[in-house]
SELODREN-705718 format. One record per atom (N, C-alpha, C): residue in three letters; x, y, z. Coordinates in steps of 0.1 Angstrom, whole numbers, plus 2048, in hexadecimal, padded with zeros to 3 digits. Layout:
ALAXYZ...
// end
This chain:
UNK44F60B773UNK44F61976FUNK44161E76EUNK43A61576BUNK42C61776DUNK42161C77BUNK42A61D783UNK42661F791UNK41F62D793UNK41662B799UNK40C63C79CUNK4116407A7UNK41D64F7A7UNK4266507B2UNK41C65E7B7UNK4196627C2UNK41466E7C4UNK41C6717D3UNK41D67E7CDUNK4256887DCUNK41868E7DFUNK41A6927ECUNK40E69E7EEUNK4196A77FBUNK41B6B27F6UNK4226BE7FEUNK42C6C07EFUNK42B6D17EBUNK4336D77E7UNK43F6DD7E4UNK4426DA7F4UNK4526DD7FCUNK45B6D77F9UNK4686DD802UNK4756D97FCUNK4736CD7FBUNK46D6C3804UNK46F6B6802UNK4666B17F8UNK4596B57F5UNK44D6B17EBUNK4566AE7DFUNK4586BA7DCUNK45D6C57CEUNK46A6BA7C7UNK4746BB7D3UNK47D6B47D0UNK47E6A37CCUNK47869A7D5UNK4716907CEUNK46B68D7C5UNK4656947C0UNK45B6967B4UNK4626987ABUNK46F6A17A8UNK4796A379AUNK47F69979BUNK4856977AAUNK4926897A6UNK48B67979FUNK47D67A7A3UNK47467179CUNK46F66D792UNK46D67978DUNK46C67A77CUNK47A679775UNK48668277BUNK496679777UNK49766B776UNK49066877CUNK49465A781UNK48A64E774UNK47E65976EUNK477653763UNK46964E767UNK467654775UNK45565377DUNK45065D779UNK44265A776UNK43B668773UNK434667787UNK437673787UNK42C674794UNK427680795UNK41E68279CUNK41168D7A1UNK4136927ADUNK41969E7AEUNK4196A77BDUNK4116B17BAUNK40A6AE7CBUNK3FB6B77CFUNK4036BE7D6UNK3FA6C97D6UNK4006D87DFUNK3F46E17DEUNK3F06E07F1UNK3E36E57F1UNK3E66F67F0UNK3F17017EFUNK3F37097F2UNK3FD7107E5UNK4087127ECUNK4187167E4UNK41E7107DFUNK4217097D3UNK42E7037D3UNK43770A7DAUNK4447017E3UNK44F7077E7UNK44D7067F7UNK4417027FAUNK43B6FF809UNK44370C814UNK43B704821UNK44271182AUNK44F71682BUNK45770E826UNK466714826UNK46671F819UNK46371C811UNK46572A807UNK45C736806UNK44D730808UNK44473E80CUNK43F74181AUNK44773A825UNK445741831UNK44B73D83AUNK45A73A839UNK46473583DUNK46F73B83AUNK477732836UNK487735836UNK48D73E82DUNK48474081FUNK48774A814UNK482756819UNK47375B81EUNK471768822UNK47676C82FUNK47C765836UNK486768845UNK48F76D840UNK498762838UNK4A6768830UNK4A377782BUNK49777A823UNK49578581AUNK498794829UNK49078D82FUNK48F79B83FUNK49D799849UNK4A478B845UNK4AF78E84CUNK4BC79A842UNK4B8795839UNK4C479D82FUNK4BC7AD834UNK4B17B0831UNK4B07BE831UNK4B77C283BUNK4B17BB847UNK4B87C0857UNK4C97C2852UNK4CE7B8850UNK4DB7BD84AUNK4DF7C8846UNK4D97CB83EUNK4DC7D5834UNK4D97E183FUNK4D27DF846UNK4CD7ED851UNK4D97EE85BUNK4DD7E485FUNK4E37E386BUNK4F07EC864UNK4F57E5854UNK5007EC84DUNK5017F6851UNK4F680284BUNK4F480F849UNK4F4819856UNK4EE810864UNK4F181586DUNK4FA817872UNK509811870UNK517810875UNK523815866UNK51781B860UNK52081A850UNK52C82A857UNK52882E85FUNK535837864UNK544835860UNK54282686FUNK54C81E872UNK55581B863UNK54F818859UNK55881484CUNK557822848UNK55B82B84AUNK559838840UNK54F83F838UNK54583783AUNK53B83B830UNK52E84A837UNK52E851835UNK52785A839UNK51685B835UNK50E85D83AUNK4FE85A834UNK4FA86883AUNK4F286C831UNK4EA87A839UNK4DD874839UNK4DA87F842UNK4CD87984BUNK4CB86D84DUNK4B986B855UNK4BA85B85BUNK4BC853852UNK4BD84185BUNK4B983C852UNK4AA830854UNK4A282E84EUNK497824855UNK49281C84AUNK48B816851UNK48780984FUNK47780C845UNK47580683FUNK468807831UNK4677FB831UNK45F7FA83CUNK4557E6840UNK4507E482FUNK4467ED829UNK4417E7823UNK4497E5816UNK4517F1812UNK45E7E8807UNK4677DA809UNK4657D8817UNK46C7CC81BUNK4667C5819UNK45A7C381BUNK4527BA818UNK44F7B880AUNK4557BF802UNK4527BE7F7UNK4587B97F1UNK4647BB7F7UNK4707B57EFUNK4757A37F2UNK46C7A47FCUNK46B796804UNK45F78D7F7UNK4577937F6UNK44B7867EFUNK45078A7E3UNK45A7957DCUNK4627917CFUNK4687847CFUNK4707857D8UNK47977A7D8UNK47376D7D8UNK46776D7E2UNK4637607E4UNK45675C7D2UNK4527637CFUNK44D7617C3UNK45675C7B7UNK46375D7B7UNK46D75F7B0UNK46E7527B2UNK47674B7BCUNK4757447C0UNK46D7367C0UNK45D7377C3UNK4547307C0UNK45172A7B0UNK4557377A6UNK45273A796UNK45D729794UNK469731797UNK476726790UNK474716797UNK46E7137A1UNK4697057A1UNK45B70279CUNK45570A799UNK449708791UNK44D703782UNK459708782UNK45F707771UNK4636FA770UNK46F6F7781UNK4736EE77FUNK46A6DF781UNK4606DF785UNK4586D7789UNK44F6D0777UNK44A6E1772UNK4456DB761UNK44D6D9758UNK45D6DF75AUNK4686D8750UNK46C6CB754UNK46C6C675FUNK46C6B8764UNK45F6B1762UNK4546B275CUNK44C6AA758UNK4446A4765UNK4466AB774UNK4406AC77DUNK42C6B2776UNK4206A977DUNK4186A9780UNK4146B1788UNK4116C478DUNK4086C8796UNK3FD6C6797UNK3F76C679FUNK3E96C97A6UNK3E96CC7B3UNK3E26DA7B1UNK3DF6E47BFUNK3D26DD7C3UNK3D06DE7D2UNK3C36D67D5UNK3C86D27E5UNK3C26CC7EBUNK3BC6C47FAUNK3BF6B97FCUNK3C86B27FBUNK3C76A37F7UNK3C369E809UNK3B9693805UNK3B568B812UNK3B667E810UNK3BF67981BUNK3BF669819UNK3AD661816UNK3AF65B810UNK39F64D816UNK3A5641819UNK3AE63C814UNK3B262F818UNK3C262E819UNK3CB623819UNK3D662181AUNK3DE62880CUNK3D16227FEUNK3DB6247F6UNK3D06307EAUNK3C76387EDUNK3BE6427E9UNK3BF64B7F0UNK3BB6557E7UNK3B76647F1UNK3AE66C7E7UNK3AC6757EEUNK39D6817E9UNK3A568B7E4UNK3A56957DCUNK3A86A27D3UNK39D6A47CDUNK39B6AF7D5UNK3926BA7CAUNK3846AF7C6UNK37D6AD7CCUNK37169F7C5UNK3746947BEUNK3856937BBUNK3876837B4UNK38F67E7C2UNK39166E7B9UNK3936687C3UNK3A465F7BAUNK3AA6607BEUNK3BA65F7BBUNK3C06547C1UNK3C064A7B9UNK3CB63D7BFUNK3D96377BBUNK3DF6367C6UNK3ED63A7BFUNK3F462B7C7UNK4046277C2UNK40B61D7C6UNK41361F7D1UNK41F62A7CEUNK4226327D7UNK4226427DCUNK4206447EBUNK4196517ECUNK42A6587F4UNK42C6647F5UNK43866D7FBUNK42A676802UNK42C679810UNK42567B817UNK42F68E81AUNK42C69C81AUNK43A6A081AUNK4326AF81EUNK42A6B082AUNK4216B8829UNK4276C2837UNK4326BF836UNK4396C9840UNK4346CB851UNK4366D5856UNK4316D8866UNK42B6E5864UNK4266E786FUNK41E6F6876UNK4216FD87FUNK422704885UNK426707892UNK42170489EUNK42A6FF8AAUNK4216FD8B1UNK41A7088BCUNK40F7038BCUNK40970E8C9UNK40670A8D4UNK40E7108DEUNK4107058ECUNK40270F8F5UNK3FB705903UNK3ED708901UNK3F071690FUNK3F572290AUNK3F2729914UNK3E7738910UNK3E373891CUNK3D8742920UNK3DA74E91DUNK3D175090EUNK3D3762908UNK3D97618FAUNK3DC7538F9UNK3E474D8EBUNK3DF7538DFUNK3D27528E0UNK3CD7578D4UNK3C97648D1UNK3CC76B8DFUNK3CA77F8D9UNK3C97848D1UNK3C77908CBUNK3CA7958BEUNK3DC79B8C2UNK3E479B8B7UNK3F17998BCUNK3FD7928BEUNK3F27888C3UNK3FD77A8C3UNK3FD7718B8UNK40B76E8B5UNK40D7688A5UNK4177608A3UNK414759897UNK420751896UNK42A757890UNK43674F886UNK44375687BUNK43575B86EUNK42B75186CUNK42A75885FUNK42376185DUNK41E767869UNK41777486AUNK41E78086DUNK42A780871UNK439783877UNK43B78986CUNK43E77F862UNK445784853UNK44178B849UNK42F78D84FUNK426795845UNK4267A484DUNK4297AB85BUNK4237B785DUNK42E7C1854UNK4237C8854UNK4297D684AUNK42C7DF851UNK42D7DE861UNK4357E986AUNK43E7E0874UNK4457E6878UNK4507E3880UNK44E7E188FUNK44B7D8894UNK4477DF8A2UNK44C7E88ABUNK44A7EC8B8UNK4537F08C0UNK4587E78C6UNK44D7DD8C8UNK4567D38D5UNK4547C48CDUNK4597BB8D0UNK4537AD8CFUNK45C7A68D9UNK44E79E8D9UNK44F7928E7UNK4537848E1UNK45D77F8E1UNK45C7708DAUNK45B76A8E2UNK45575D8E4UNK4537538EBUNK4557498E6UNK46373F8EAUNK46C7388E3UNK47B7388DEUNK4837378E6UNK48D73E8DEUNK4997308D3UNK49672A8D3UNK4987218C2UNK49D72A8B7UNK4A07228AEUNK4A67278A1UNK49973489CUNK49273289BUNK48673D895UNK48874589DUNK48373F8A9UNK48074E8B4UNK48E7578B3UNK4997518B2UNK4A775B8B1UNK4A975F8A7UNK4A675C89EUNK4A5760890UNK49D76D891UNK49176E892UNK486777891UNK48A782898UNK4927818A5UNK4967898AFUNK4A27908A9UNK4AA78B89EUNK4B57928A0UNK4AD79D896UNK4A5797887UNK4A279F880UNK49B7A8884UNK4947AB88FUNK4897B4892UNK4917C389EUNK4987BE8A2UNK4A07BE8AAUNK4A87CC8A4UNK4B17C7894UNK4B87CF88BUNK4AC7D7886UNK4A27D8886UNK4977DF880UNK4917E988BUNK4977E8898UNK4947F389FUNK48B7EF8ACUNK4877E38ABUNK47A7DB8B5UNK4837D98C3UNK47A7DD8CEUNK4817D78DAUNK47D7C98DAUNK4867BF8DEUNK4817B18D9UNK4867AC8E7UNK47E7A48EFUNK48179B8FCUNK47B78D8F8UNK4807848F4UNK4837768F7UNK48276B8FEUNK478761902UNK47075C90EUNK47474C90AUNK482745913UNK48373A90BUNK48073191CUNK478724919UNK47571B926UNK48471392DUNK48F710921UNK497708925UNK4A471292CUNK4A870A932UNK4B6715937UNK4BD71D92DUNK4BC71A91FUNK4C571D918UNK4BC72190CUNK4C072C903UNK4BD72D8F4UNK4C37258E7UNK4BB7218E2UNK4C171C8D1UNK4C970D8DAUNK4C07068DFUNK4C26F68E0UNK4C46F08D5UNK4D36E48DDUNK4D66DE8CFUNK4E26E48C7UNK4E46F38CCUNK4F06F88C5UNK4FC6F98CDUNK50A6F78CBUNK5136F78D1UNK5107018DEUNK5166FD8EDUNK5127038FAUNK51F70D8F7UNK5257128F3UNK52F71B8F5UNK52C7278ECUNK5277238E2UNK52572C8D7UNK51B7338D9UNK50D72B8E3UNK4FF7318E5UNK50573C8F3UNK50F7368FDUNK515740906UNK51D74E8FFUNK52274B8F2UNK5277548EEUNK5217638E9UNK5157598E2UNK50D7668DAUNK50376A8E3UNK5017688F1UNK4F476E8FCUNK4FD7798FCUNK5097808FCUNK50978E904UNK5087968F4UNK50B7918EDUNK5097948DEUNK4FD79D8DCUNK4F17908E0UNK4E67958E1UNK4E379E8E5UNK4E879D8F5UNK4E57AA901UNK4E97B68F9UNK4F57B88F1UNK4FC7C58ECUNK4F07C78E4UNK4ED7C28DAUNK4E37C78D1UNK4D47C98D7UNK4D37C78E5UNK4C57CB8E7UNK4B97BE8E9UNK4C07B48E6UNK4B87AB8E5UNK4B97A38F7UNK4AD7A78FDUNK4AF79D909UNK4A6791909UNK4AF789914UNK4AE77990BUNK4A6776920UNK49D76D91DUNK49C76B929UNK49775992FUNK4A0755933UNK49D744932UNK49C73D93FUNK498731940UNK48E72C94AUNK484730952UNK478737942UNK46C73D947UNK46073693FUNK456735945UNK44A731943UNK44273693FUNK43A738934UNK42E74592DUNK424741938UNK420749940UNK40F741944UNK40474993DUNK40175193AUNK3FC758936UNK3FE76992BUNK3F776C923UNK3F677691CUNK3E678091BUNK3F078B91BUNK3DF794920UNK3E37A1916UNK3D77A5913UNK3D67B490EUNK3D07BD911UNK3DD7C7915UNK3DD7D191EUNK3DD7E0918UNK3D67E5917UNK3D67F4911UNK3E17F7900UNK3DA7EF8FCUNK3E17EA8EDUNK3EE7E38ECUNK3F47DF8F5UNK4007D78FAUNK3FB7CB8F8UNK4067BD8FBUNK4017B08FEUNK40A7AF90BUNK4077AC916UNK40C7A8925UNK40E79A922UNK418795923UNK422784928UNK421782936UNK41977B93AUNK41D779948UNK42676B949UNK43176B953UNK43B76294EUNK43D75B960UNK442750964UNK44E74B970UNK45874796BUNK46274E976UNK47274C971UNK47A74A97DUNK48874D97CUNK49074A984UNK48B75A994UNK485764987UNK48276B992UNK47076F997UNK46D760996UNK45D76099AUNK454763990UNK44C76B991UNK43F76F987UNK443780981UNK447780976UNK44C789973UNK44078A964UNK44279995CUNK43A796953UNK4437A4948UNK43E7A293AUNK4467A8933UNK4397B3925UNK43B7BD923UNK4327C291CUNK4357BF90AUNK4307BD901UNK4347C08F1UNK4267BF8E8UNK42B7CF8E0UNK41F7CC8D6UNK41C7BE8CCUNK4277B88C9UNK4227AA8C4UNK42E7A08D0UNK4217928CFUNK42A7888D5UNK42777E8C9UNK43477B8C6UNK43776E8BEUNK4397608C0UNK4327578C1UNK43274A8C8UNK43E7428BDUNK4447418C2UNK4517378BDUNK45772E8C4UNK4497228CAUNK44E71A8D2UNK4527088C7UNK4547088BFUNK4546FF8B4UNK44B6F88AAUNK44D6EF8A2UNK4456EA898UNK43D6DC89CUNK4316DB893UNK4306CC897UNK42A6C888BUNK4286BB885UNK4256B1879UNK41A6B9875UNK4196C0867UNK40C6C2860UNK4036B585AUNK3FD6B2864UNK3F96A685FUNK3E46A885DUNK3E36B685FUNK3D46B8863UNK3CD6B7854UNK3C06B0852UNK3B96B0849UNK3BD6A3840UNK3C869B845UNK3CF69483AUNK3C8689839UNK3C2686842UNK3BB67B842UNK3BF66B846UNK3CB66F852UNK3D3661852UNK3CC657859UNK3BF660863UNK3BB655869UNK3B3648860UNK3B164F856UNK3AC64084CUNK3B563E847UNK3C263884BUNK3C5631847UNK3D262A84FUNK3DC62584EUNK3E3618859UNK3ED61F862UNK3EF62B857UNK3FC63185CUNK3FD63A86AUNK405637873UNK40A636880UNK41364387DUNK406650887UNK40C65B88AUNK41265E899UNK41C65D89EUNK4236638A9UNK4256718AEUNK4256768B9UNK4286848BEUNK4336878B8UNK43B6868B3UNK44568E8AAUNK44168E897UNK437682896UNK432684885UNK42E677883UNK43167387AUNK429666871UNK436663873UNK439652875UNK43E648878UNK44764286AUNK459642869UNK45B63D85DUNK46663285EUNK46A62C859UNK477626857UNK48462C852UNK489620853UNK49C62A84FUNK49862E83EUNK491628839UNK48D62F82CUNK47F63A82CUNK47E63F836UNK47364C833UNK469643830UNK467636831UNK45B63282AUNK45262D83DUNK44463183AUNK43962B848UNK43A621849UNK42D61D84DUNK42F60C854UNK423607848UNK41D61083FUNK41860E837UNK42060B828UNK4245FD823UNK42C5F9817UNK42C60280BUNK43160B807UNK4306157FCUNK4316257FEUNK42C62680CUNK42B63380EUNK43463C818UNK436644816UNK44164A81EUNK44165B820UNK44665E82EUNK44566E82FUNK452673833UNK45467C82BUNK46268882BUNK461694832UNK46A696833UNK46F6A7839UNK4646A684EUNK4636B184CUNK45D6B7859UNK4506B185EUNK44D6A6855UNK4386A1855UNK44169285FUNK45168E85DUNK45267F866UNK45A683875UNK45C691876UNK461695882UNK46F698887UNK47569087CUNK47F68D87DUNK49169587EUNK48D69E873UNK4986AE873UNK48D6B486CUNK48C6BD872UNK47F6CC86DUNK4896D686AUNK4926D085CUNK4986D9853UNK4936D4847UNK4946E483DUNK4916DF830UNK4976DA827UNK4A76DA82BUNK4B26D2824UNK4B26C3829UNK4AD6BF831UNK4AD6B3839UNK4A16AE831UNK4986B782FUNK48A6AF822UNK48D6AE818UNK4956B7810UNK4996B3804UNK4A76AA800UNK4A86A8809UNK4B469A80CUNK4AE68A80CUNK49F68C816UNK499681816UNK48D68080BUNK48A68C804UNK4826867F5UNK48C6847ECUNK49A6877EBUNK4A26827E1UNK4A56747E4UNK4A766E7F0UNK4A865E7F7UNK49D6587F1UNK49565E7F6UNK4826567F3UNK47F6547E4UNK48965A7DEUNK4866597CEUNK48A64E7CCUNK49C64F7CFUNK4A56467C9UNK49F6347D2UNK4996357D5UNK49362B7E4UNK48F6207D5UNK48262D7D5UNK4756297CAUNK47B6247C0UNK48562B7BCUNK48A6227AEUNK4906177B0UNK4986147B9UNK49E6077BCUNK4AB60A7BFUNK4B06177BEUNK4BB61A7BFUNK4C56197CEUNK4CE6157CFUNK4D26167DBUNK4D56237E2UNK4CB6277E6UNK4C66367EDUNK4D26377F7UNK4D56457FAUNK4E0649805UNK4DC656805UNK4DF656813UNK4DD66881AUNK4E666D826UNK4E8676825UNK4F767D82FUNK4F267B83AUNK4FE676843UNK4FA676853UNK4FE67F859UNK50868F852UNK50469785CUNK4FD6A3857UNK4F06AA85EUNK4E66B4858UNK4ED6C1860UNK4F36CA856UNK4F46DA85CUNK4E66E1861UNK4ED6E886CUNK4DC6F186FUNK4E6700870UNK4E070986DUNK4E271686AUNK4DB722874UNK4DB72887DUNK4D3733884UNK4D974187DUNK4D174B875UNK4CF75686FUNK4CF76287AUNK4D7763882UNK4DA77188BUNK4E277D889UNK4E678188EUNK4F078B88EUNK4F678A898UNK504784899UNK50C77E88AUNK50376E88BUNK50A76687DUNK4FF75887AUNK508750883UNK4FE744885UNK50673988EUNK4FF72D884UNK50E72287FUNK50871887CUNK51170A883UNK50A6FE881UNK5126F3887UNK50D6E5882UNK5176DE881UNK5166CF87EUNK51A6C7884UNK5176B9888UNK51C6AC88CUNK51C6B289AUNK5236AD8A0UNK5246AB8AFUNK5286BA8B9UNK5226BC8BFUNK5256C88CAUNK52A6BF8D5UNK52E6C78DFUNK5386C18EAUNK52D6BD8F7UNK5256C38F9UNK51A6BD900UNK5166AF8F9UNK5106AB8EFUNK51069E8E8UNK5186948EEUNK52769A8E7UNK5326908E9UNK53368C8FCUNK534693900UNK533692915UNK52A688914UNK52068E914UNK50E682913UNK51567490EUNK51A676905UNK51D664900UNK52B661904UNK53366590AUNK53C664912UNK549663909UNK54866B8FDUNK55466B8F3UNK55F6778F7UNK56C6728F4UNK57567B8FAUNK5776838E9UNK57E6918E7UNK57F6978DFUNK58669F8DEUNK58D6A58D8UNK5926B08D8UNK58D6BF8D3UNK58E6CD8D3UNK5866D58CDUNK5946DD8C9UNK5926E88C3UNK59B6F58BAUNK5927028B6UNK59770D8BCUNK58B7168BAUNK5947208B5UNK59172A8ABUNK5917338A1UNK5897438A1UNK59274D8A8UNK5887568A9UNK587760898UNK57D76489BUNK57A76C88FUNK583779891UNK58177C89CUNK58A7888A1UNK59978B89BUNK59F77F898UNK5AD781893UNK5AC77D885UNK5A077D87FUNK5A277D86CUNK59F788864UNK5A478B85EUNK5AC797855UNK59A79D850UNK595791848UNK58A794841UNK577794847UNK57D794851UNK57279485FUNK56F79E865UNK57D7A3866UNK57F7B486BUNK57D7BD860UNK5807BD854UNK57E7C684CUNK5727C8846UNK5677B9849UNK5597BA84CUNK5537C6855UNK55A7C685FUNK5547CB86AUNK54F7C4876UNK5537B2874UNK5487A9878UNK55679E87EUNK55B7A2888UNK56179B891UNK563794898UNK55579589EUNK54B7898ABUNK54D7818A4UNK54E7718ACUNK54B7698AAUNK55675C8AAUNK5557518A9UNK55E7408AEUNK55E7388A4UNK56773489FUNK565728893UNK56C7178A0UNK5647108A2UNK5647068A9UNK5676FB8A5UNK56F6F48A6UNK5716E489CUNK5726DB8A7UNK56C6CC8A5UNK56C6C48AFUNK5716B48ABUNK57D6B18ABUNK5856A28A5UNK5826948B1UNK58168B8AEUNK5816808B5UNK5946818BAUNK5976768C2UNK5A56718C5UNK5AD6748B8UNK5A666E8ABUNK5AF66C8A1UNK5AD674896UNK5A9683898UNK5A9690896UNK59E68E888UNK594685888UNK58B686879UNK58368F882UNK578699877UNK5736A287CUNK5646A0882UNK56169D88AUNK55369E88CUNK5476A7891UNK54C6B5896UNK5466BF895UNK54A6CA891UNK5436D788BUNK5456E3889UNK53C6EC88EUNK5416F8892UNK539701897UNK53E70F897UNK53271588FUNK53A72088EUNK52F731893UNK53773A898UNK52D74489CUNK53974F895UNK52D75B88AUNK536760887UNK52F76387CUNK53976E870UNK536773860UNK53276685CUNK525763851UNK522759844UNK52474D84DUNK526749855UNK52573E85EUNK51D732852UNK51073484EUNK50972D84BUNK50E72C841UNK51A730835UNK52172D82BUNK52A72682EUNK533728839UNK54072483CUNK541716842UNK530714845UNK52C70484CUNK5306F7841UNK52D6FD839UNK52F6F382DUNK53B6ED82CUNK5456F282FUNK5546EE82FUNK5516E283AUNK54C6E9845UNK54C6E1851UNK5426D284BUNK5386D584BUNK52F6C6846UNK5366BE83EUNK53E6C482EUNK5486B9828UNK5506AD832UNK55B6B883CUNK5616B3842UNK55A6A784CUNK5526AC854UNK5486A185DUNK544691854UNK53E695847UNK53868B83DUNK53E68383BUNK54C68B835UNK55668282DUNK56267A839UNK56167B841UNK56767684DUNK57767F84DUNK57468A84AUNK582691849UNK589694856UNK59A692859UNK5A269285FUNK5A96A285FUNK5B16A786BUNK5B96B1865UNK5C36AF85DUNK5CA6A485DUNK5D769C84DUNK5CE6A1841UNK5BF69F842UNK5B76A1834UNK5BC6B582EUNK5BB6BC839UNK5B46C4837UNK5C76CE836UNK5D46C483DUNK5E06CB83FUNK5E66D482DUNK5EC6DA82DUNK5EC6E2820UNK5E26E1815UNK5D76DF819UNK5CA6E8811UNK5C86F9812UNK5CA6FC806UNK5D170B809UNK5C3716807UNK5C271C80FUNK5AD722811UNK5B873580BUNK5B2737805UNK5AF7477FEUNK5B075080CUNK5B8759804UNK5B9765812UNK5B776E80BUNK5AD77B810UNK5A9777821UNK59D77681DUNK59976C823UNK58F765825UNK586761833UNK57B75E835UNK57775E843UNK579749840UNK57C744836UNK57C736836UNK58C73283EUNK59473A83BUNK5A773A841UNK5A2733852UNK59973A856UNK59373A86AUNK58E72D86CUNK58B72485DUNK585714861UNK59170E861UNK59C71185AUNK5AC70C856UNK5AD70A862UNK5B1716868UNK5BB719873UNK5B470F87EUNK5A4711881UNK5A270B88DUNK5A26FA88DUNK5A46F8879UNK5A76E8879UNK5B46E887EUNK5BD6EB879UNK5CC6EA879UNK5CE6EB88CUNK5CC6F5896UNK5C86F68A0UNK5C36E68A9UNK5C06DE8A1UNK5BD6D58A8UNK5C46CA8AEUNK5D56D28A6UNK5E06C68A8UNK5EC6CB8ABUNK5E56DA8B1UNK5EE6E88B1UNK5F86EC8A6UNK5F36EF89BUNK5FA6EC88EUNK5F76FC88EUNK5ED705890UNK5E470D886UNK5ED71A88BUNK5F0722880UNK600730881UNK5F873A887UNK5EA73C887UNK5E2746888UNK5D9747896UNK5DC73B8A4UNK5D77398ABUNK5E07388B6UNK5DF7428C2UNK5E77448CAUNK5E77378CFUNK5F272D8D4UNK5F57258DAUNK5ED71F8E6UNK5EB7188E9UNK5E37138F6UNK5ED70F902UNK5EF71690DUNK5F671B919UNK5F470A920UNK5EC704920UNK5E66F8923UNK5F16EB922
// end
């Protein structure tokens, strides 16, 4: 118990290791050269949420007709209240793990930390030696090397999340979970928004039916999506930024007052100082074992710094492992990670998509669930959208996928089921609240054995 444990990253993953640690009866020391709450809370996933709800709220007001509601005169958008109400939240936020970190008997220190050797490092002019180190220093964005990159204009999300005007246009480049994310919000805010993704498809990795489903989605709302294109270049043209692009239809080019580079993340590993010392960094991050721990005996890197899921729930899953590791405890961690995309409407999904299963040559069955025919979907206003379930032979559940209202709430149902190895027998007279948008996970479980009263029959 005597052991000198030091984290260095403040984030979900840092933050979280460091409490379960001190539960556990370690004193340890987390450095944090910047924010507690790392990129995900001051320039990530909390101030996105903050600008996606506003957009919400706007999108409401502009259709508030349709539900009866009458509004005189316009209605618009006030960037800089939004932004205000964005670094409320995120301070808010920051304060209450600040709390939780000195009511847990957690050690801060803000500061630089630099490796010197395997088992020392540098802060602030001292020199800090420790037994075991949590390495948890997150990613950056990447900047892929094209010509004009660095304009005045061109930017990444967290410069994105700071302007105090709205653009007219924005160019994203990347279309990933951020880049669609950013597009739907900006998009609801009035921005003409065009979308520049290299691979055939947008939002890789997410169910192929659901990403077919929400492209005309997009189209409705203004957002055009444009895929198997190349950036080669960026220019500034009479206060514009020019994209010059190749695509399916040759050399084509696209004009926007901001372009947003959202081509992905890579290991923040700069200034750390690994090269003094053993540990074996890879193009995807620093190198670990099935316990998060290096090739270096004691030390170990979490979240987004080992490459491995560049989620922040997937970091603080792996410093709650890396605690229980440290103590001796027989550590465990979920094998399946939900991922969540923030659009209009949200799309989230777990365990296996049906592209996967083909690839590994697994047979399956699927059951789909439209939003269209649920009571509390429509009285939303918010009808779009597929609840997707995917059973092996012997009907346990192994994927969910959902496009549609609160998606990223209603996933949760789906992950239990994936985790816990749940069957439709599990799930047969489990009675879900009406009306509810959760009844549409029921039906499309029940649906898998053609059980489900609310799903037209399959002709098939």
């Amino acid at each position: 118990m005597a052991e000198k444990i030091v984290i260095i990253g403040g984030g979900p993953g840092g933050y979280v290791a460091a409490i379960r640690l001190n539960k556990l009866g370690y004193k340890t020391t987390l450095i944090e050269k910047e924010r507690i709450g790392g990129v995900c809370l001051n320039w990530g996933c909390i101030p996105t949420k903050a600008l996606y709800r506003s957009a919400e709220v706007f999108n409401s007001m502009k259709i508030s007709e349709s539900f009866g509601i009458d509004l005189e005169g316009s209605v618009s958008v006030n960037m800089g209240k939004v932004q205000e109400r964005k670094n409320q939240i995120v301070d808010t936020m920051v304060s209450g793990i600040e709390l939780l970190l000195k009511s847990n008997g957690v050690e801060v220190i803000f500061g630089n930390a630099e490796m010197i050797d395997n088992y020392s490092l540098s802060l602030n002019g001292e020199i800090i030696q420790f037994d075991k180190l949590i390495i948890s220093t997150g990613s950056v964005a990447f900047i892929p090397p094209i010509k004009g990159v660095k304009n005045d204009g061109v930017i990444t999300s967290t410069e994105l999340l700071s302007l105090d005007k709205v653009p007219e246009s924005l160019v994203i480049v990347g279309g990933g979970v951020i880049g669609m994310e950013f597009a739907g919000i900006f998009s609801s805010f009035g921005t003409k928004v065009t979308v520049l993704e290299a691979l055939p498809t947008i939002l890789p990795g997410m169910d192929g039916e659901l990403v077919k489903r929400v492209k005309p989605i997009l189209k409705k709302k203004g957002i055009e999506v444009m895929t198997s294109v190349m950036v080669n270049e960026i220019l500034q043209e009479e206060g514009k930024l020019k994209v010059k692009m190749t695509g399916k239809q040759g050399e084509t080019e696209v004009l926007g007052d901001k372009v947003l580079i959202s081509t992905g993340r890579k290991a923040n590993v700069l200034g750390l100082g690994l090269e003094k010392t053993e540990i074996i960094l890879e193009r995807k991050g620093i190198q670990v074992d099935e316990n998060f721990m290096t090739n270096v005996p004691g030390i170990y890197a979490i979240g987004d710094v080992n490459g491995k899921v560049l989620l922040a729930h997937a970091a603080s899953a792996q410093g709650e492992y890396v605690a229980e590791h440290i103590a001796g405890k027989e550590a465990a961690i979920g094998q399946f990670i939900p991922g969540c995309v923030f659009m209009f409407p949200e799309m989230a999904s777990v365990g296996y998509t049906e592209e996967q299963l083909k690839e590994k040559g697994i047979t399956y069955k699927t059951s789909k669930s439209l939003f269209g025919g649920n009571g509390k979907a429509l009285s939303m206003g918010e009808g779009e959208g597929i609840i997707k379930i995917i059973s092996d032979d012997d009907y346990k559940i192994i994927g969910v996928h959902i496009l549609g209202p609160h998606a990223s709430d209603l996933i949760s149902e789906g992950l239990i089921a994936c985790e816990k190895g749940m069957t439709v027998d599990d799930f047969k007279h489990v009675i879900h609240a009406h009306p509810t948008l959760s009844e549409n996970f029921y039906e499309s479980v029940m649906g898998l054995k053609g059980e489900a009263i609310h799903i037209v029959p399959s002709r098939r």
